[in-house]
C-alpha positions as CSV (number, residue, x, y, z in Angstrom):
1,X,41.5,21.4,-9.3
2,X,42.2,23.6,-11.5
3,X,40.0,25.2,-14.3
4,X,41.8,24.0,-17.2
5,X,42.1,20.7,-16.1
6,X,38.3,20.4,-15.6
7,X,38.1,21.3,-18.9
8,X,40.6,18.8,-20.1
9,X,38.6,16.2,-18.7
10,X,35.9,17.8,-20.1
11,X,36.8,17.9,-23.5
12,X,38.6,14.3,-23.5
13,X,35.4,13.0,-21.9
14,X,33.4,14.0,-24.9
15,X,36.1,13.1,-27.4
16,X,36.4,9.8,-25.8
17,X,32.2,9.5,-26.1
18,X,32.2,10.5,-29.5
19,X,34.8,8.1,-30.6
20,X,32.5,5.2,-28.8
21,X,29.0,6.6,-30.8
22,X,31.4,6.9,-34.5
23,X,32.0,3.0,-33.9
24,X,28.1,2.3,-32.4
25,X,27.0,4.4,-36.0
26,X,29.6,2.0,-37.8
27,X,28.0,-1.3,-36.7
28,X,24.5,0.2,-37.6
29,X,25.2,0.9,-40.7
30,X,27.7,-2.4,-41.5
31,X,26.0,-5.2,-43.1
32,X,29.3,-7.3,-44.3
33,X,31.5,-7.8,-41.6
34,X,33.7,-10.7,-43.7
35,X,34.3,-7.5,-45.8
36,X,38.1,-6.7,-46.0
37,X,37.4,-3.4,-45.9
38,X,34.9,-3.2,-43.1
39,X,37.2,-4.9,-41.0
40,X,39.8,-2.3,-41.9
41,X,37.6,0.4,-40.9
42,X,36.7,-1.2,-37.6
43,X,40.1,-1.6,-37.0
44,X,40.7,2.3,-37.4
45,X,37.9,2.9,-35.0
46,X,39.3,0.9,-32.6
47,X,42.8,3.1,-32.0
48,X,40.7,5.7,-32.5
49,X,38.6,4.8,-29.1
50,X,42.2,3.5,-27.6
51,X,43.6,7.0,-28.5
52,X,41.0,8.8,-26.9
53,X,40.7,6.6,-24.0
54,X,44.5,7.3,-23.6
55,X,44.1,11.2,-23.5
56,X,41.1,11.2,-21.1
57,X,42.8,8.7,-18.6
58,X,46.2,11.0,-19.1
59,X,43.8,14.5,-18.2
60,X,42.3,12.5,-15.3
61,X,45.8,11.8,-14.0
62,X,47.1,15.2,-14.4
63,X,44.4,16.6,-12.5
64,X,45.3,14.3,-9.7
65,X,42.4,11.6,-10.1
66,X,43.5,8.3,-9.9
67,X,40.8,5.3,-10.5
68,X,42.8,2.1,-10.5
69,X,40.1,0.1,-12.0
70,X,40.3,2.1,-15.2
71,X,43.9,2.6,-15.3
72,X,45.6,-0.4,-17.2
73,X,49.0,0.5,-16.7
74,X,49.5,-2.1,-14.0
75,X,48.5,-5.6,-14.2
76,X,45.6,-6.9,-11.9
77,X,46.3,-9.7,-10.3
């Protein structure tokens, strides 16, 4: 493997953690969540966490590591 690509997965690793702790400091600070605009901002955390999810599971693949079990791209059955 190359050293870029270790540091792809590197880098989308912790983007993907940091997305996970941004909604984790959300919910510790949310105290309405029938707020319209709480839900809103959940919402926005969400693709943010599916984004980064994407790019980490797309550096994986580049590199050549395949997990099946995290890769949602084909059914299981």
């Amino acid at each position: 493997m190359a050293d870029k690509d270790l540091q792809r997965i590197r880098e989308t690793a912790a983007a993907y953690a940091e997305a996970v702790r941004e909604t984790q400091r959300f919910f510790d600070r949310t105290g309405d969540l029938d707020d319209p605009s709480v839900q809103a901002e959940y919402a926005n955390l969400v693709e943010a966490e599916k984004r980064a999810a994407g790019d980490r599971l797309d550096a994986l693949t580049a590199a050549g590591i395949e997990v099946p079990s995290i890769d949602d791209s084909e059914a299981v059955g």
